[in-house]
C-alpha positions in Angstrom: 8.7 -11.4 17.0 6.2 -11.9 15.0 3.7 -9.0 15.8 6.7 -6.6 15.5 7.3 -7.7 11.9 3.6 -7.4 11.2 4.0 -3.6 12.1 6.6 -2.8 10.5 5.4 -3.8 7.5 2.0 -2.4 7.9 4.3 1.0 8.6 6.3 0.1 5.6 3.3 0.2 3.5 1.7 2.9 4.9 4.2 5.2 4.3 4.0 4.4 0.5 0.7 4.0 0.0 -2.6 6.4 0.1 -5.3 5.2 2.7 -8.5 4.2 0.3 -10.7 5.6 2.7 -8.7 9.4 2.5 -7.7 8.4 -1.5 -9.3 6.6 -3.3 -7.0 4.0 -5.1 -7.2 0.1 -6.0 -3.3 -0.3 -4.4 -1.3 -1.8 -7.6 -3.3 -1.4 -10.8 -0.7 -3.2 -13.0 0.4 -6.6 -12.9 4.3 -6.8 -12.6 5.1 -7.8 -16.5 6.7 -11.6 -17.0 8.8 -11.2 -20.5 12.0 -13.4 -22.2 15.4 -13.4 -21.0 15.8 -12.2 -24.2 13.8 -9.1 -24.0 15.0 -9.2 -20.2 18.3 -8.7 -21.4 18.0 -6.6 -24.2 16.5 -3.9 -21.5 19.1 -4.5 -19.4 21.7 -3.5 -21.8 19.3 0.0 -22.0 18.5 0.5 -18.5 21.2 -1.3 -16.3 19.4 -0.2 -13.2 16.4 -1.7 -13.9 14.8 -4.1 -11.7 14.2 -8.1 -13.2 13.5 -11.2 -10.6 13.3 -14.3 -11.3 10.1 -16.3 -11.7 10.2 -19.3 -10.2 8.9 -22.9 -11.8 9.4 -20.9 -15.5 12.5 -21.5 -17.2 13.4 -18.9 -19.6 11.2 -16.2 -18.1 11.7 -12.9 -16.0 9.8 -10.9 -14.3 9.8 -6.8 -14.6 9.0 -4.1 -12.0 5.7 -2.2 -13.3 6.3 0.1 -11.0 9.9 0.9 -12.3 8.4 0.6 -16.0 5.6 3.4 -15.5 8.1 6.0 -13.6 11.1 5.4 -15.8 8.4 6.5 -18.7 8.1 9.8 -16.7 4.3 9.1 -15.7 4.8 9.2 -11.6 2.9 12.0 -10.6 0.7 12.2 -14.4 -2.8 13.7 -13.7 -5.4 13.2 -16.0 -8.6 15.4 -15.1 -9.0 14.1 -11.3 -7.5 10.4 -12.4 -3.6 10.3 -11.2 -1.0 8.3 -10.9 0.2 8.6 -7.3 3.2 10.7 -6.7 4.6 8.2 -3.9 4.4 5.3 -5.7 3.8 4.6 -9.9 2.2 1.8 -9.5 -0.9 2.7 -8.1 -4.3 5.0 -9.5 -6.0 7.6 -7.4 -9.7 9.2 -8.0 -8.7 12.8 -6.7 -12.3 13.3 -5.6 -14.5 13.2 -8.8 -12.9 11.5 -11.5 -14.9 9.8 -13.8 -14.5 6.4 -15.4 -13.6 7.4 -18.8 -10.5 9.7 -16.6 -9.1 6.3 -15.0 -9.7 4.2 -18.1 -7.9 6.9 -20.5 -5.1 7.0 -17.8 -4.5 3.7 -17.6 -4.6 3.4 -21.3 -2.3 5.9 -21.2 0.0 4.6 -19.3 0.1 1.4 -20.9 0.8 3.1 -24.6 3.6 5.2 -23.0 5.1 1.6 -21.3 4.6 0.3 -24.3 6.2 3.0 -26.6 9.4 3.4 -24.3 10.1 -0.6 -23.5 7.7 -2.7 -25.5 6.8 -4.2 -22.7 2.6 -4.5 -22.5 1.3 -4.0 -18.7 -2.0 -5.8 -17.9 -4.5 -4.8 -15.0 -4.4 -6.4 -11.9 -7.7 -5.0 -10.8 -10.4 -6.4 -12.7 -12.3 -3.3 -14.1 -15.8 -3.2 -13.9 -18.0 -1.2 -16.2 -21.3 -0.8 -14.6 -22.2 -4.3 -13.4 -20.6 -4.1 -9.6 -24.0 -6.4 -8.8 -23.3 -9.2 -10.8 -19.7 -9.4 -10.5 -17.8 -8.4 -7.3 -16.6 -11.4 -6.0 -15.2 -12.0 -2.3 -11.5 -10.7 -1.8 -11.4 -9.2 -4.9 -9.7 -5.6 -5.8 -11.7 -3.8 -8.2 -12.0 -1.0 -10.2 -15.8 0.5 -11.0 -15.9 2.4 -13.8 -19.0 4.2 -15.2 -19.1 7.4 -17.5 -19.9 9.9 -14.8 -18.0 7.9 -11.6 -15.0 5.8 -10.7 -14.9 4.2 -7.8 -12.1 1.6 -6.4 -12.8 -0.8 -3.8 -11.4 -3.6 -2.3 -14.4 -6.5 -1.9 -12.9 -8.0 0.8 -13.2 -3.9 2.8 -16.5 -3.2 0.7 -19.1 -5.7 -0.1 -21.2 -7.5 1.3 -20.3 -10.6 2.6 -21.2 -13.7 0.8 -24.2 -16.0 3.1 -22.3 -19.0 4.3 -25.8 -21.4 3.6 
């Protein structure tokens, strides 16, 4: 039934992911990358285990696990100051207690130029970092990364901030 799917995937998800309020983390900081069959292809003949989907309504197009792309670049587990990349799952960003912004931005920077290096393939946030303006801009149901120079701080609107006035 329906509640007993819901379950299991919360379990599912659970199990792989780091509870914000005991880790902090964003969930998936990357955006799976969208590349050429070509380049598709061309990977594939490199790394025949790696993951590609389709992407539906674009011809001509395939879709990459950034997850795959960031352990498969040896970075699963890769600690920068109190910044890390979580050891259960590659995808995701953890402030280890007191990392600062400059920690998560170098990381992610990081990772991106190892990516990069090893596949040519460029990953793109899928939080939308914030550099000291969390007044102006968190939005309702957004994931977000706040970075300042002395503090990072991830947050999930939707869990986090206020919520909007309906008038």
């Amino acid at each position: 039934n329906l509640r007993g799917f819901r379950r299991a995937i919360i379990a599912i998800r659970q199990s792989k992911l780091p509870d914000p309020k005991v880790l902090g983390n964003a969930g998936s900081f990357f955006k799976n990358p969208v590349v050429s069959t070509e380049t598709a292809n061309k990977l594939l003949t490199i790394n025949p285990t790696m993951p590609v989907y389709e992407v539906q309504g674009k011809a001509f197009t395939k879709k990459l696990s950034a997850a795959w792309l960031i352990e498969s670049a040896g970075l699963k587990g890769l600690t920068l100051g109190n910044a890390a990349v979580y050891e259960k799952h590659a995808l995701i960003l953890t402030n280890k207690g007191n990392a600062t912004g400059k920690e998560i931005h170098e990381l992610a920077q990081t990772i991106q130029t190892k990516v990069f290096e090893k596949f040519g393939v460029k990953l793109e946030p899928e939080v939308i970092v914030l550099y000291n303006k969390f007044e102006t801009i968190c939005s309702w149901g957004l994931r977000v990364a706040f970075l300042s120079g002395n503090n990072a701080v991830f947050a999930d609107c939707e869990l986090y901030c206020p919520q909007p006035n309906s008038n």
